[in-house]
C-alpha positions as CSV (number, residue, x, y, z in Angstrom):
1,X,103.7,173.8,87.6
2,X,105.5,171.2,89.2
3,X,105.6,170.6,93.2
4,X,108.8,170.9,95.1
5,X,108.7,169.5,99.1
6,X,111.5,171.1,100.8
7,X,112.4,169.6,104.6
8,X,113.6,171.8,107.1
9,X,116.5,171.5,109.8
10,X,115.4,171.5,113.7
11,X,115.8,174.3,116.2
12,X,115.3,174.8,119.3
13,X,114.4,178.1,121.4
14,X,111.9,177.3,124.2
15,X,110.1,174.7,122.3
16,X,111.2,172.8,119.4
17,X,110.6,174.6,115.4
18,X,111.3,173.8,111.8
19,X,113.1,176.6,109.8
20,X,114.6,176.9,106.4
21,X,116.6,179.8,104.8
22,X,114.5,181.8,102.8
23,X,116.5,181.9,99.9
24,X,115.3,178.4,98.9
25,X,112.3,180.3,97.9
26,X,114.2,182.5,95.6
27,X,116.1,179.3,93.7
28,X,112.9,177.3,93.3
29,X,110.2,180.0,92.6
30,X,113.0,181.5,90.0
31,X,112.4,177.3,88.1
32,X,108.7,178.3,88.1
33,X,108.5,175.2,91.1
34,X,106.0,175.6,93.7
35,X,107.2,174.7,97.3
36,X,106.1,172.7,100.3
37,X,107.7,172.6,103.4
38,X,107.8,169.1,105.2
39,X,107.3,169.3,109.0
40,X,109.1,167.1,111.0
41,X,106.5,165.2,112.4
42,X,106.3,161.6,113.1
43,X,102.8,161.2,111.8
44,X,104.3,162.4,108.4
45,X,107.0,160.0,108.5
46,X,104.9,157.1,109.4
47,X,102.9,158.4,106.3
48,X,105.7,159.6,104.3
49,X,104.2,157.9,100.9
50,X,100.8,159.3,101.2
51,X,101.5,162.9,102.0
52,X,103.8,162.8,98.8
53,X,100.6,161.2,96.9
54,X,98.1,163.7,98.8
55,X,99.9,166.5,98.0
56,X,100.7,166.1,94.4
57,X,104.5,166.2,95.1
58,X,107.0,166.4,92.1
59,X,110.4,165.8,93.3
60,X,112.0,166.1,97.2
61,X,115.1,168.0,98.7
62,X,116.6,167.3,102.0
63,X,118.2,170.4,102.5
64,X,120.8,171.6,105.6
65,X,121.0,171.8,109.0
66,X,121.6,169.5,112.3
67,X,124.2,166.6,112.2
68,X,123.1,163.3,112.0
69,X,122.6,161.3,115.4
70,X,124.8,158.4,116.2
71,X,127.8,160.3,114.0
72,X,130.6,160.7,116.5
73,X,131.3,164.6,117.8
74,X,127.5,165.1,116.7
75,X,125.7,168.2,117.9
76,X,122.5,169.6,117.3
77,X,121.0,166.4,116.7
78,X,117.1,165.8,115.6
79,X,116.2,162.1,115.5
80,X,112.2,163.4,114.6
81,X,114.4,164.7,111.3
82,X,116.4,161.8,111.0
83,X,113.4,159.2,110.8
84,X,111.6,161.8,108.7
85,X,114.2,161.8,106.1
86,X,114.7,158.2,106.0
87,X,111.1,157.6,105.2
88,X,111.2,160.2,102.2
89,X,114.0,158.3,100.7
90,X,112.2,154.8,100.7
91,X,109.3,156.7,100.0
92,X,110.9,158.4,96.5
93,X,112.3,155.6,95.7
94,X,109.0,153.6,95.9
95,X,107.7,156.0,93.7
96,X,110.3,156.6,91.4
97,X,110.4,160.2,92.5
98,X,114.0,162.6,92.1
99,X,115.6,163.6,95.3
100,X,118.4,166.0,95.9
101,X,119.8,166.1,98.9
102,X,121.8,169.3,100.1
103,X,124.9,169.1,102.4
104,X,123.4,167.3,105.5
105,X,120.8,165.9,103.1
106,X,123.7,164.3,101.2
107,X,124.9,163.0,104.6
108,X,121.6,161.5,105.2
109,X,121.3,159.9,102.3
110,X,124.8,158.6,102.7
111,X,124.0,156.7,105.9
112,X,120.5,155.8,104.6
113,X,122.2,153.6,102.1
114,X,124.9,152.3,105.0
115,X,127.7,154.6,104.5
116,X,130.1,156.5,106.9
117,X,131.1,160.2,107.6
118,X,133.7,161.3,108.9
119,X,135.1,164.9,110.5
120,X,136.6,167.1,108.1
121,X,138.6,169.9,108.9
122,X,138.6,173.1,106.7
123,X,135.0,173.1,105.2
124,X,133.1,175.5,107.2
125,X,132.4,178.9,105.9
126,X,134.7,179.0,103.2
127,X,134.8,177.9,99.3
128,X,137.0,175.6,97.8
129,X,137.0,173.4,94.1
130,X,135.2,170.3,93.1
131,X,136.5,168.0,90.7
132,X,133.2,166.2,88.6
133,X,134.2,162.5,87.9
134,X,132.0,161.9,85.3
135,X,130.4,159.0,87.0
136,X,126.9,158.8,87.9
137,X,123.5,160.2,86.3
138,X,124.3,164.1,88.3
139,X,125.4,166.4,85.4
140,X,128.2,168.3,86.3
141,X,130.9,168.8,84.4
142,X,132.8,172.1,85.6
143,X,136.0,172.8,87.3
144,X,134.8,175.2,90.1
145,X,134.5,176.7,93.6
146,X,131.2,176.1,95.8
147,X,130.6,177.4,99.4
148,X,131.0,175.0,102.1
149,X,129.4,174.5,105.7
150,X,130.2,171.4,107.2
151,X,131.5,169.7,110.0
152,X,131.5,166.4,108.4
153,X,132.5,164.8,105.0
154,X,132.3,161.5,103.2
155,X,135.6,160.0,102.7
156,X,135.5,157.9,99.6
157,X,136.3,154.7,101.7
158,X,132.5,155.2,103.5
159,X,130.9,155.4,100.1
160,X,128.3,152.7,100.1
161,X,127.9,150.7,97.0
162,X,124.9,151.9,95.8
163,X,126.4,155.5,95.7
164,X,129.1,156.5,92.6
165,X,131.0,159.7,93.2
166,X,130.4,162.2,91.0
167,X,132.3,165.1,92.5
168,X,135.5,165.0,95.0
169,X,137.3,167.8,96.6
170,X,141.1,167.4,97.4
171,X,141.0,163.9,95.5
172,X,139.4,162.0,98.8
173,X,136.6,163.8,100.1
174,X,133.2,163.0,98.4
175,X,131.4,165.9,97.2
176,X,128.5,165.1,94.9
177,X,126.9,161.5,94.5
178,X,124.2,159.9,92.3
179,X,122.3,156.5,92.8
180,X,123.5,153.8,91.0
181,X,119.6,153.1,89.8
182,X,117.5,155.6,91.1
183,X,116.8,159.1,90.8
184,X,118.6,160.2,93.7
185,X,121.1,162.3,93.9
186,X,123.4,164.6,97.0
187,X,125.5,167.6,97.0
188,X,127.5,168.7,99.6
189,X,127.1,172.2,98.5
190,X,124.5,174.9,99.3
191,X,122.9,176.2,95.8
192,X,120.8,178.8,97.6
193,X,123.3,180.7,99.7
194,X,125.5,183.2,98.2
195,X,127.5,183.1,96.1
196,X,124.8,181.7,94.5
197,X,125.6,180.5,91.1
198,X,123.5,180.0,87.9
199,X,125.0,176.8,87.4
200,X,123.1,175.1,90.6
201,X,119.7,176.5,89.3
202,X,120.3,174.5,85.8
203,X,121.6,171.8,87.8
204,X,117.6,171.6,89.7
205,X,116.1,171.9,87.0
206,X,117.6,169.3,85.3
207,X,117.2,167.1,87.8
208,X,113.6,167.8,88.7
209,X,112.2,168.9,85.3
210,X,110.3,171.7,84.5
């Protein structure tokens, strides 16, 4: 059974907590993955490399939840997060381990690799088509509506170099990406809130292996 580590967005209520939708559960226990949760603690990101060894972990997903810090009109901001994240993708790559990440995971990963985001009106709570390129190591190759929930987009002008689109939405707006060499990949997307669609589960499990 292979080990999925999940990280988790930042709320705050009194004191500061990790959460994460339950319905991740559902999507990964359905692959037969078992889950950790990452906690957003700096003594895990200073160690990001040996909690993945320690804990026998598979593949990583940076999933949703607080904007990134430093992006213009940001709110609910978690720098513990940010610095988190950023050590799990040098750490994956180091390691040669897959990582998806989901909607603000793919904006991390964006910026990680010196890209830009930019607001985007129109993409909160609703659904709307992507359009797979055919570029890139993400195998998508359908036509189709996804849910959406963000506040922010990647035009394909902030696109760093060592990102190929392989998914837009209204011909500009980037909505899937892959690594030009390693096992890396984002979605804009949210494959564990309803609609859910089978599609997204064969898309994990391609990308992580079962």
């Amino acid at each position: 059974m292979k080990t999925i580590a999940l990280t988790m967005r930042v709320d705050e209520a009194r004191e500061r907590r990790d959460a994460l939708d339950q319905n991740w559960y559902a999507v990964l226990a359905g692959l037969g993955y078992r889950i950790v949760l990452i906690p957003n603690y700096p003594e895990v990101a200073g160690g990001a490399q040996a909690f993945l060894t320690d804990l026998g972990i598979d593949g990583v997903i940076l999933t949703g939840g607080n904007d990134l810090e430093g992006t213009p009109g940001a709110k609910n901001v978690a720098k513990e997060r940010d610095a988190l994240e950023g050590a799990l993708i040098e750490a994956c790559a180091a390691r040669d381990l897959p990582l998806l990440g989901v909607c603000r995971g793919m904006q991390r990963l964006v910026a990680y690799y010196g890209g830009e985001l930019a607001p985007v009106e129109g993409h909160v709570a609703t659904m709307h088509a992507i359009q797979p390129t055919g570029e890139g190591s993400l195998p998508l190759s359908d036509v189709r509506e996804v849910n959406s929930y963000h506040d922010f987009g990647v035009p394909k002008s902030g696109l760093p170099d060592s990102l190929i689109v392989s998914a837009t939405t209204d011909g500009e707006w980037v909505e899937a990406v892959s690594h030009e060499s390693l096992r890396q990949w984002g979605i804009l997307w949210h494959p564990e809130r309803d609609p859910m669609d089978a599609r997204d589960a064969r898309l994990i499990g391609a990308l992580f292996g079962q």
